[in-house]
N, C-alpha and C positions, 0 to 999 in steps of 0.2 A: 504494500500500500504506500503510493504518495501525495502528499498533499502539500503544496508549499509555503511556507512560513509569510510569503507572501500573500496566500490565500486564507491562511486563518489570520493574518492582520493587516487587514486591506482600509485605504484610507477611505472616506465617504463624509456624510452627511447625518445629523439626527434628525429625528430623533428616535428611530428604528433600523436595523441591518433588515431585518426581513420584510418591515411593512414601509420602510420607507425607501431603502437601496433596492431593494427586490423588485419590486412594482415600477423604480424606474429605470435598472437595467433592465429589465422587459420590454419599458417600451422601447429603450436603445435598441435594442435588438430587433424588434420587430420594426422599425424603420430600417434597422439596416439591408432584413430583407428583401423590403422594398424598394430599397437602393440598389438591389442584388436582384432582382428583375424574379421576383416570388412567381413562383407558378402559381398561375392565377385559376380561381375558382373557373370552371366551365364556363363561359357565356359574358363572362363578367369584363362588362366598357374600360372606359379609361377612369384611372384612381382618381377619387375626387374628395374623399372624407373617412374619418376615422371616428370608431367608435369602443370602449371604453366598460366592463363590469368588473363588482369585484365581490368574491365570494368566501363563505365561510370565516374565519376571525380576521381577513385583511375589510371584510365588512361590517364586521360587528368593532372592529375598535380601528376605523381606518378611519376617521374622522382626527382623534384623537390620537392616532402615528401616522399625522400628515399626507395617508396614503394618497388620499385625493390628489393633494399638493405635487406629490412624489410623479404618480403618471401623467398629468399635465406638462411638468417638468422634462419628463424623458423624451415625450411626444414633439416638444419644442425643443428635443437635438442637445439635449442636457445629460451626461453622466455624474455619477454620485463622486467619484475621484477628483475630476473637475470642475464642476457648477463651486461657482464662487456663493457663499450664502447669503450675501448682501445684495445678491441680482434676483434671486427668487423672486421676493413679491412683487417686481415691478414685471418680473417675464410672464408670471402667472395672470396681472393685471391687464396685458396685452393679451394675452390668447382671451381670458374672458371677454375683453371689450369688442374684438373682430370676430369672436367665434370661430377661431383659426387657427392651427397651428403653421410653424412655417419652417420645417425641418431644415438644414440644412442638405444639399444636392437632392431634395424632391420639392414640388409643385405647392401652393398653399393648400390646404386640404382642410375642410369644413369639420369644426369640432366645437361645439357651446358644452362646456364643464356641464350647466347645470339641467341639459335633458340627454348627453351624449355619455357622459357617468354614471354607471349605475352600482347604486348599494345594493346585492342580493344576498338577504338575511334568512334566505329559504336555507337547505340541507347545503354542506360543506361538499365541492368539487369531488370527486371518487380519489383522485391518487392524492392529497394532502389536504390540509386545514388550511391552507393560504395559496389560495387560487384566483386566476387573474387572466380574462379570455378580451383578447383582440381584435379589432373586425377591420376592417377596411372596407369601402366603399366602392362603386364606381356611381357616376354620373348621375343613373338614373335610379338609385339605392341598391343596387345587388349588390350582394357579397365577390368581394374582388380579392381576397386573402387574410386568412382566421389563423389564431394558434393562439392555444393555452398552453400558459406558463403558469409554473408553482415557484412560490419563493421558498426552500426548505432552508432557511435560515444562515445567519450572520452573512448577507448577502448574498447568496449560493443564488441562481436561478435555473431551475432546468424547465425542458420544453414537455408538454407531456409524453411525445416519443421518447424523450432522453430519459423522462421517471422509468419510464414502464420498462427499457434495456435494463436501468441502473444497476435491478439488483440481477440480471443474470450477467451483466457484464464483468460483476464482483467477484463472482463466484471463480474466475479466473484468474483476478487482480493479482496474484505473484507471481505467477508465471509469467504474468503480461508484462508486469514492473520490472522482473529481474533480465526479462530480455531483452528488456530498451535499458537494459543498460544501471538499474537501482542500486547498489552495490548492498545495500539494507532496508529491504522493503519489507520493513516488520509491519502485520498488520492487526497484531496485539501486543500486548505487554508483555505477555510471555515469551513472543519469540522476540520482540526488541529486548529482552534480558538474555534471552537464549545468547541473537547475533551483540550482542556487545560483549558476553562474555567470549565467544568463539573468535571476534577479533582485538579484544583487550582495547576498547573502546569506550568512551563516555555515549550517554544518546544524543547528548550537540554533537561530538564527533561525526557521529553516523548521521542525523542529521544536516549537518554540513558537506558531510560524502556525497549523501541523495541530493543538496541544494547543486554540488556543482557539477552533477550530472545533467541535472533536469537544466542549467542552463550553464553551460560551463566558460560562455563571455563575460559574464558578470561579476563585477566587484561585489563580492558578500558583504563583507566587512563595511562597505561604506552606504549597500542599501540596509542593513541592519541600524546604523548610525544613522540613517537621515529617519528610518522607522521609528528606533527610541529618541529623538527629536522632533520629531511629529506627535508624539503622544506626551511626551514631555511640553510640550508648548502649548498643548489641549490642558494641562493642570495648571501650567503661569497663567494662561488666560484666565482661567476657572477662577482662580485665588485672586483675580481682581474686578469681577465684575458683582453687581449689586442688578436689586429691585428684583420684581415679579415674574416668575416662568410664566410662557404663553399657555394659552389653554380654559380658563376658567377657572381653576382650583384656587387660585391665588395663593400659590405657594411661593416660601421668599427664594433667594438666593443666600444659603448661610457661611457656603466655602471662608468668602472672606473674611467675614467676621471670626470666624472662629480660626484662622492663620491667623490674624492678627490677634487676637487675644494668646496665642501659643508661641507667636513672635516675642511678644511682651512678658510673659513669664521665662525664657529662655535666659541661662544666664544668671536667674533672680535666688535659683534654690526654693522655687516655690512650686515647683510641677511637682505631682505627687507619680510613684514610680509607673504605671497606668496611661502616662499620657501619651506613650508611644501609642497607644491603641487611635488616641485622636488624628494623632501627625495622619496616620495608614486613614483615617475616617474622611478628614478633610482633603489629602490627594485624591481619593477613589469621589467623593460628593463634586471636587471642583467639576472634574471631568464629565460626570453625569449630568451634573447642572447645566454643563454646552450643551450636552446630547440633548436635553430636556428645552431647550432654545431654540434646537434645529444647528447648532454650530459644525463644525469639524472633528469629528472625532475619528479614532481607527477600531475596527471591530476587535475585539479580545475575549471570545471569538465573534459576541455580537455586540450592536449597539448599545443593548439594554442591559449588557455584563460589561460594558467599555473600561469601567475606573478599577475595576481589580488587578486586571495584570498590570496597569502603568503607577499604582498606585505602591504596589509591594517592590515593583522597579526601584522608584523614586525612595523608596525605606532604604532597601538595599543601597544605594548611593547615598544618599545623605546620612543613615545609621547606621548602616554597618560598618565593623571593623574588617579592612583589605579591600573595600571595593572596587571595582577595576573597570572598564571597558571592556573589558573581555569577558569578565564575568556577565555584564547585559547581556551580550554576544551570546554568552553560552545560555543565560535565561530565556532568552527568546527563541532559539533554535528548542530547546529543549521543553519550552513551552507549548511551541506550535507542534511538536512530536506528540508530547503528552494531547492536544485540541483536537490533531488528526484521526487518532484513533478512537475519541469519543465521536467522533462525528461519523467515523466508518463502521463504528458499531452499535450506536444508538443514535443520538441528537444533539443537535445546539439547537436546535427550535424549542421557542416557547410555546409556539400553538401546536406543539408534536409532545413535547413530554414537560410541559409547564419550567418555570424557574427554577429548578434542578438542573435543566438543559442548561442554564442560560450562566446565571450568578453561580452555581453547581460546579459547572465546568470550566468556567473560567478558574475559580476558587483553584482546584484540580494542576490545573495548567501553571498559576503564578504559586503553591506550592513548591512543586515539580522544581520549575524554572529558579524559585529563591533555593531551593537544595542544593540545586545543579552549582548556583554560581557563589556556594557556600563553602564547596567542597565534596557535597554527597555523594555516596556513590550510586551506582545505576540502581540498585537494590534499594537504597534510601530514599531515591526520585519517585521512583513506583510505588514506595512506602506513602511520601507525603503526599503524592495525587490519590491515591484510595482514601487515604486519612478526611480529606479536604473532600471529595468528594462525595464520600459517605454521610457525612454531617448535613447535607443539605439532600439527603432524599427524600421523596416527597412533598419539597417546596414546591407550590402551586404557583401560578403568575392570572395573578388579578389587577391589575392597572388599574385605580380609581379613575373614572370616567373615561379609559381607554388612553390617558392618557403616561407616558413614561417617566414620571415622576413618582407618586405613592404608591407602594412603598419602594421603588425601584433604586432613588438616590440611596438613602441611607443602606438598603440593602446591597448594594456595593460597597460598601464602608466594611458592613459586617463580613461579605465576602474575600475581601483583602483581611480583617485580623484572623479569621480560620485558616485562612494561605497561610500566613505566617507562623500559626500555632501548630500545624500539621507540619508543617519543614521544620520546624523546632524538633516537634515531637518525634519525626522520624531522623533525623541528626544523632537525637539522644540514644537512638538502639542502633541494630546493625545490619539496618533493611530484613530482616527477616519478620512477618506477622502473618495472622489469621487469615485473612479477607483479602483474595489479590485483587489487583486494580478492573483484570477483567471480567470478575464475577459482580463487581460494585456497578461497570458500565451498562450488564447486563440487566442487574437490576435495576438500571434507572430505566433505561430502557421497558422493561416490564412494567413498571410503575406508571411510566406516559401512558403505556397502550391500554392500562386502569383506570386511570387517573379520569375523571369527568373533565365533560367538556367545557362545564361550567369553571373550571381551572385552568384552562390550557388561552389566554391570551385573548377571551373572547371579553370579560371581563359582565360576566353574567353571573356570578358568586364571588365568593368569600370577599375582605377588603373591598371589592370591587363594589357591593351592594352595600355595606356595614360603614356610610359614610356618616360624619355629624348632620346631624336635623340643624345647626344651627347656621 
């Protein structure tokens, strides 16, 4: 199995990977097709307009994770890496006012948001909980080229042909991997401890073996650096901005205040020994509070788990003793090792197996990764991502009002001090325990496909319903 460190932390947009990046790599894509001259439905005229639904939890809380916002966006020639955040409301202002989108290298094409968008709250799409169907027009309104796409989370899109191979195409994946070339296409935990022991390797090591496979022109080392400076510069921001998340909730922005009260005790002999828990609260909330804006954030592995891994980074560097460059290096690679394989054996979606996917696995990951770049060995990495992981089974993902705020911020905060208590915890033994990491994935896994639906993103129970009357 590969997956690359670049694809579990890919840069984007908030305030969602899946309801908001999904929905508008999708439409990217399906203009692209268009661009690419789509075999066109039978009979069907010349392209003239585009049309727009969105199903199962990208409709039940897509209000509320911008989805709307999102395929508008993509339809108007916008990807989620690129789209600058401060052009949005004015580009989305323009397609409402014409009724138009205006792609770049296609024709203007007839789209009014508000009868051309559709929320369908009926039964959830057949291959996924977050489904998202395309149409295209010609002239005289026939169908001129359709495709449904799923967004299976932290950005992932596949088309519904691409679901329905996915899992027989799996079933091959190491054959397939080691013959293009993978030198360690572990596609579980066991056999990444197997192949690290068999070649006296760390899982960054191997890791970075499969990175300069899969591209072997590229400078690792410096897109690794410009990644932990993109996520790093989503928490400076975070810690300085004030007032009101969008949405309704009125919820404040608290990062800053609470750096700067942590600023101010520093130095004084007056933090009580606990307060490292806040430093880890306030990196992980900055972050989320962008997301929670619509700002820039990088998926880790999603949107709505964004402030955990940059946030136990950010500890690591500023608190620990020995930190290095290299040790990010190695947290990161060994991060997205540990994110691949939950994702190749269960989920990163919330509307697939609720916030156990999400805050779960990230948790999992910046363990893993603060192990790695602590000194742990591979046995200890595997240790701390089971540890981390386990503690958040059966977290449900209920967004008050759909939107990615309650309880989503602070639960990245708590997300980041279990990463660190589990790399602790497995530090202090000798990677040897009860529970391996792929029996924990398994179960989480088992628990989504339990779990109600009223839990999984739709925001139709728990928290989601249980707000103040006042």
């Amino acid at each position: 199995m590969f997956l690359s460190v670049f694809d579990i932390f890919k840069v984007g947009i908030g305030p969602s990977s899946s309801h908001t990046m999904g929905p508008m790599t999708a439409a990217a894509r399906f203009l692209q097709d268009l661009r690419g001259g789509a075999e066109k439905i039978p009979g069907a005229g010349t392209l003239a307009a585009v049309r727009a639904s969105l199903h199962g939890s990208l409709a039940f809380t897509g209000k509320g994770h911008a989805t709307d916002r999102a395929v508008i966006l993509g339809l108007q020639g916008f990807e989620p890496h690129s789209l600058d955040p401060d052009r949005a409301d004015a580009a989305i202002a323009d397609v409402t006012a014409a009724r138009q989108v205006t792609p770049p290298g296609l024709p203007p094409l007839a789209f009014d948001p508000a009868t051309d968008l559709a929320f369908d709250y009926g039964p959830p799409l057949p291959g996924h909980a977050n489904g998202l169907v395309l149409l295209a027009l010609d002239t005289a309104g026939n169908p001129y080229h359709r495709e449904t796409y799923y967004s299976v989370g932290g950005g992932f899109v596949l088309t519904e042909a691409e679901l329905a191979t996915r899992d027989a195409a799996s079933s091959d994946l190491h054959d397939e991997k080691a013959a293009h070339g993978y030198p360690h296409p572990f596609g579980s935990a066991r056999e990444m401890l197997r192949m690290g022991d068999a070649a006296a390797l760390s899982v960054a090591a191997m890791k970075r073996a499969n990175e300069r496979a899969h591209s072997p022109g590229i400078d690792l080392d410096a897109r690794l650096d410009s990644l932990w400076d993109t996520m790093n510069g989503v928490i400076d921001r975070g810690l300085t901005q004030t007032g009101i998340l969008p949405g309704g909730l009125n919820v404040r922005r608290r990062a800053r205040a609470i750096h700067e009260q942590l600023l101010s005790e520093a130095g004084r002999n007056l933090a009580q020994p606990h307060v490292v828990n806040d430093w880890l609260s306030v990196y992980a909330m900055a972050v989320n509070e962008e997301n929670a804006a619509g700002g820039r954030v990088v998926t880790s592995p999603t949107n709505g788990a964004a402030g955990v891994v940059p946030a136990v980074i950010r500890y690591y560097r500023d608190h620990c003793i020995g930190a290095s460059q290299v040790g990010i290096r190695d947290f990161l690679l060994t991060a997205a090792a540990i994110g691949g394989l939950i994702k190749h054996n269960a989920s990163i979606s919330g509307a697939e197996c609720g916030c156990q996917a999400e805050v779960g696995s990230a948790s999992a990951m910046a363990a893993a990764g603060l192990c790695a770049a602590l000194g742990g060995t591979n046995a200890q990495i595997e240790n701390a991502a089971e540890i981390a992981l386990e503690h958040h089974l059966g977290m449900t993902c209920d967004p008050a009002a759909g939107l990615v705020q309650v309880p989503c911020i602070e639960r990245n905060g708590l997300g980041a001090i279990k990463a660190v208590s589990a790399a602790s915890l497995a530090l202090r033994g000798d990677g040897q325990h009860f529970m391996p990491l792929d029996n924990c994935i398994e179960t989480m896994r088992q628990t989504g496909r339990d779990m109600s639906e009223k839990y999984k993103e739709t925001s139709l129970g728990g928290l989601a319903v249980n707000l103040p009357e006042c």
